[in-house]
C-alpha positions in Angstrom: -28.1 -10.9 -12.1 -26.4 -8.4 -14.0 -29.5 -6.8 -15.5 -30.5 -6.4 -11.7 -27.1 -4.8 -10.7 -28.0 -2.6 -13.9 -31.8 -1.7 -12.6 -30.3 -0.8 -9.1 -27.5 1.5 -10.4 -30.1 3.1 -12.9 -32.4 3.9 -10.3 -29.7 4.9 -7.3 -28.4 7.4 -9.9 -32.1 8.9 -11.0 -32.8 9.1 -7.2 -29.8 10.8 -6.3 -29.8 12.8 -9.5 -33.7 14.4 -8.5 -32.9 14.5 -4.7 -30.4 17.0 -5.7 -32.3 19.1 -8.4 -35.7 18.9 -6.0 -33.5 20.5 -3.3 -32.1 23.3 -5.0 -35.5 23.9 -6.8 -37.9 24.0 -4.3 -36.1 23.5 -0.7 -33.2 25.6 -0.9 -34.3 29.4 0.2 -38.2 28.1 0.0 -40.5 30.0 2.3 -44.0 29.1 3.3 -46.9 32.0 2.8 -47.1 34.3 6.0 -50.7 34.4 5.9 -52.6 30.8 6.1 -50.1 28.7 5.9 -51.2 25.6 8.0 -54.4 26.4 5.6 -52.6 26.9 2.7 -50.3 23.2 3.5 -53.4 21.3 4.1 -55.2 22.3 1.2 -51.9 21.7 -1.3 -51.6 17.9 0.5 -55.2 16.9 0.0 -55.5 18.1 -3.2 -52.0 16.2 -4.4 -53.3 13.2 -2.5 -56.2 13.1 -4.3 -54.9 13.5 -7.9 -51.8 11.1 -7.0 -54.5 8.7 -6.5 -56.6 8.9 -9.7 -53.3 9.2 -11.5 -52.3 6.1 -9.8 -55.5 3.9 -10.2 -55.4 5.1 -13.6 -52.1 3.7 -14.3 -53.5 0.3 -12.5 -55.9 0.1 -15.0 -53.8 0.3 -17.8 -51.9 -2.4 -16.1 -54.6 -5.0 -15.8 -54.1 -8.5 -17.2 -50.1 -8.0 -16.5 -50.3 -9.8 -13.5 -48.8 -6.9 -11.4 -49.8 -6.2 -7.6 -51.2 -3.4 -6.2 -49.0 -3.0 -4.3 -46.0 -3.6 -6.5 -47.8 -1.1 -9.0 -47.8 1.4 -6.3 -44.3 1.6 -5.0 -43.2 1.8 -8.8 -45.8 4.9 -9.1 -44.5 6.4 -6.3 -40.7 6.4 -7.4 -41.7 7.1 -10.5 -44.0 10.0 -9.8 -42.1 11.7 -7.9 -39.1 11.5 -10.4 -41.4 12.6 -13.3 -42.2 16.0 -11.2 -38.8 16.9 -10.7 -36.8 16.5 -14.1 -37.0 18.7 -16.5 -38.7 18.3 -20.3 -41.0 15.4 -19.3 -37.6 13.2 -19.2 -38.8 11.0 -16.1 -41.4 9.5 -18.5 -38.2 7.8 -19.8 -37.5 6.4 -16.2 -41.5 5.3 -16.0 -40.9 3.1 -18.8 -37.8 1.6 -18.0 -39.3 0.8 -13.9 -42.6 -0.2 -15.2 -40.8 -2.5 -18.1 -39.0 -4.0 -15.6 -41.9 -5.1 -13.3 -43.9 -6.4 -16.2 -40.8 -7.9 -17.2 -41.5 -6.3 -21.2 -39.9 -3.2 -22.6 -42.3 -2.6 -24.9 -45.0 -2.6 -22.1 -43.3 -0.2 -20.6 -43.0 1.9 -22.9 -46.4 1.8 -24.3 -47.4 2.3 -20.4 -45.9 5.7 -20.5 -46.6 7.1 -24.0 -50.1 6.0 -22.9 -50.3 7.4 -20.1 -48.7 11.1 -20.8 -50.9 10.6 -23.7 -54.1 11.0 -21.4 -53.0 13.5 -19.1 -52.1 15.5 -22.4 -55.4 14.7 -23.9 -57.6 15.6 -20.5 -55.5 19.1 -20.0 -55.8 19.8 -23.3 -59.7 19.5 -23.3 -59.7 21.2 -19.6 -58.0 24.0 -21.6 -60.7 24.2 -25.3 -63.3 24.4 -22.3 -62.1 27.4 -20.2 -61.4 29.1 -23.5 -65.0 28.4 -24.8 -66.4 29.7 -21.6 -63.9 32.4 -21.8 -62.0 32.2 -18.5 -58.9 31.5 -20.5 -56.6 32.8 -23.3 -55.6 31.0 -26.3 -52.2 30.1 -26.5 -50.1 28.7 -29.8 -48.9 26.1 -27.3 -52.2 24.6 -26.9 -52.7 24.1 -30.6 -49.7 22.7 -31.4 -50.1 20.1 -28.9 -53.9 19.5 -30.4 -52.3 19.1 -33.8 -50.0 16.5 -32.3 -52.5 14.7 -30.7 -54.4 14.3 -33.3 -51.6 13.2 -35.7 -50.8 10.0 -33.2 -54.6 9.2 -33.1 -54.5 9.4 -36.5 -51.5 6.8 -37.1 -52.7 4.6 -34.0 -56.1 4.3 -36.2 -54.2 3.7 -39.6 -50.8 1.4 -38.2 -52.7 -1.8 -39.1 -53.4 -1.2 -42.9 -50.1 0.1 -43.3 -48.3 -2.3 -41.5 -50.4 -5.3 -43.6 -49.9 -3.1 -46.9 -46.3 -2.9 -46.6 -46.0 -6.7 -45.3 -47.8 -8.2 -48.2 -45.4 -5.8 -50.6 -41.9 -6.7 -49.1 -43.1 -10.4 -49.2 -43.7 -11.0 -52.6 -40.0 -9.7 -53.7 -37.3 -11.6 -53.5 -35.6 -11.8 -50.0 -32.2 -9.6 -49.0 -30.7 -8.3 -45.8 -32.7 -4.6 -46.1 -36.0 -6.0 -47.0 -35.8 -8.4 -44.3 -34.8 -5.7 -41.8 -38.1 -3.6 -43.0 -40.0 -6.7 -42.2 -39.0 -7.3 -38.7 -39.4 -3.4 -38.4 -42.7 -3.5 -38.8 -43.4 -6.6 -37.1 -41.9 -5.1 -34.1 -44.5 -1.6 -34.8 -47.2 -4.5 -35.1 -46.1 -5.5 -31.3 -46.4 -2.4 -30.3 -49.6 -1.0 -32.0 -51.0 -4.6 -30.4 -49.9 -3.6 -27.1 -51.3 -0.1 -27.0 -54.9 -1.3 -29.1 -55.2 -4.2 -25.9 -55.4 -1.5 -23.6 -57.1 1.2 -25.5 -60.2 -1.3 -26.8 -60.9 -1.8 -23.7 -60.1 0.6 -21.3 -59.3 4.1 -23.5 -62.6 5.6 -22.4 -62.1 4.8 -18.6 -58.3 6.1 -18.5 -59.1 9.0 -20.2 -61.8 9.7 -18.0 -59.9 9.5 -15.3 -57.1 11.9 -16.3 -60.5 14.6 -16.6 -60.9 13.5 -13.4 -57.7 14.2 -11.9 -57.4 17.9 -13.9 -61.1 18.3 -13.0 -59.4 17.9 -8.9 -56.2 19.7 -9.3 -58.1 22.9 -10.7 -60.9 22.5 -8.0 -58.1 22.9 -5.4 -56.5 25.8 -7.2 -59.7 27.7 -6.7 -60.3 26.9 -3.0 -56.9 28.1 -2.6 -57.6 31.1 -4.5 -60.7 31.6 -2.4 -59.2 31.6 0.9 -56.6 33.5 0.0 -59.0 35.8 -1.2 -56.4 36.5 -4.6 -56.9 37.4 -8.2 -59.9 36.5 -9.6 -60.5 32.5 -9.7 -61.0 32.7 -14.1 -57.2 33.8 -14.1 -55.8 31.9 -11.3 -56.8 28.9 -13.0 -55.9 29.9 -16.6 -52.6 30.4 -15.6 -52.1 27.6 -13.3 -53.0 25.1 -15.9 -51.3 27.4 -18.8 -47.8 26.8 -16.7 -48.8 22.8 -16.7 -49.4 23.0 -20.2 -45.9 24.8 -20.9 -43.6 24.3 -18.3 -43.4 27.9 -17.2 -43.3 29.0 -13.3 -46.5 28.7 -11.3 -46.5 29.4 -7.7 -49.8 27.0 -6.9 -47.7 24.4 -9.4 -44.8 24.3 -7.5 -46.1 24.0 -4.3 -48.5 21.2 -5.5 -45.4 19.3 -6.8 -43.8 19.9 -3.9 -46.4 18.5 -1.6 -46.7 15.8 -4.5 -42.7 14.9 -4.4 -43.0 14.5 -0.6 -46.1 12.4 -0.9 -44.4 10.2 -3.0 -41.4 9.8 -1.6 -43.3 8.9 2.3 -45.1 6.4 0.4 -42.2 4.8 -1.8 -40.0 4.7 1.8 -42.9 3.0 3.6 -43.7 0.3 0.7 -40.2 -0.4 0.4 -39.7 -0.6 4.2 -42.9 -3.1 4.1 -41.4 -5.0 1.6 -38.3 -5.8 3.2 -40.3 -6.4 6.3 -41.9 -9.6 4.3 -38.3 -10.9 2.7 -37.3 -10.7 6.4 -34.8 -7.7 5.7 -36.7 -6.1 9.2 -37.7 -8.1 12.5 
């Protein structure tokens, strides 16, 4: 009961907390384009609607074998979707894992949930990025290769945690027992736990997630340029470079925040009619 009291606060105040920052960043003085607009709206929502929804089914593949709904899996994305597009410095991932450890009732699934699944949009942008600069439609920026070079480094320890983690077991157990070494043991059987929790998603699924986070970027560009085309702008090769270079680093975007606009009120339709539908079946609505 109490850890329920705790979820609801948590998320009451995160809720509040990006109601207020999405209003003063993108409601408060926004303006609509003069020219195209209805054109301009429809594109932005289809497009959002489209990469919500890889994103999404993405995420319910990751889940599978937890024994979470559909549905259930969807009014979490949608919360915390919308929550991730609004604060700042990727700290809604944080929020993602605490919902999503909650409904699979496992913190550490959670959390793995998230890393894994920032990890794969990282990983599909990045590679949308090598390609535009190999074709040339896009600078190189020191960003980009910092996050390669970090990317790399976790593959690296995800493919070397279980020799380490064996090495260093076998080590601490053949010394004689005391509070520190005994904390270094359940310290790494706690990184086994969670290297088992990540590898039982990755063995089987890695390929299709990751695929699916192409997928998404592959759609999210694609709307970028029919954007570009009917507003007949700069030329497409720069609109998208610096579309996906503002994604990358967080700078300002005028295509990026109207897609997470349309994305944020996406979301939040579809988190108020799941949870209306919900209490609708508890009997909460006649």
């Amino acid at each position: 009961m109490r850890q329920k009291k705790v979820y609801i606060v948590v998320n009451s105040f995160v809720l509040f907390l990006s109601a207020v920052l999405f209003y003063r960043g993108f409601l408060a003085g926004a303006g609509m384009p003069q020219r195209g607009s209805l054109r301009v709206a429809v594109m932005v929502l289809v497009t959002a609607a489209a990469v919500h929804g890889l994103k999404a089914f993405r995420l319910y593949v990751a889940l599978y074998g937890k024994g979470v709904s559909f549905g259930g899996h969807m009014k979490q994305y949608s919360k915390t979707a919308a929550v991730s597009m609004i604060l700042p410095v990727k700290s809604g991932d944080l929020f993602r894992a605490y919902c999503y450890g909650k409904l699979v009732k496992g913190w550490y699934s959670g959390i793995v949930l998230a890393v894994l699944d920032r990890f794969m949009d990282t990983l599909a942008l990045v590679t949308m990025m090598l390609l535009m600069q190999a074709a040339g439609m896009a600078q190189a920026i020191p960003l980009l290769y910092v996050l390669l070079a970090a990317l790399s480094a976790i593959l690296v320890c995800y493919l070397v945690c279980p020799q380490i983690c064996r090495y260093w077991k076998r080590y601490f157990l053949r010394l004689d027992a005391s509070v520190r070494r005994n904390r270094v043991l359940r310290s790494l059987c706690y990184l086994e736990h969670a290297y088992a929790e990540v590898a039982a998603v990755v063995k089987g699924r890695g390929v299709i997630l990751y695929a699916l986070s192409f997928l998404a970027w592959t759609v999210e560009t694609g709307g970028l340029i029919l954007l570009d085309r009917m507003l007949a702008g700069r030329g497409t090769g720069q609109a998208v470079s610096a579309y996906l270079t503002a994604a990358l680093a967080g700078t300002e975007s005028a295509y990026l925040k109207q897609f997470v606009a349309a994305g944020v009120a996406l979301m939040a339709v579809l988190y108020v009619l799941l949870s209306m539908a919900g209490m609708g079946r508890k009997g909460g609505i006649h």
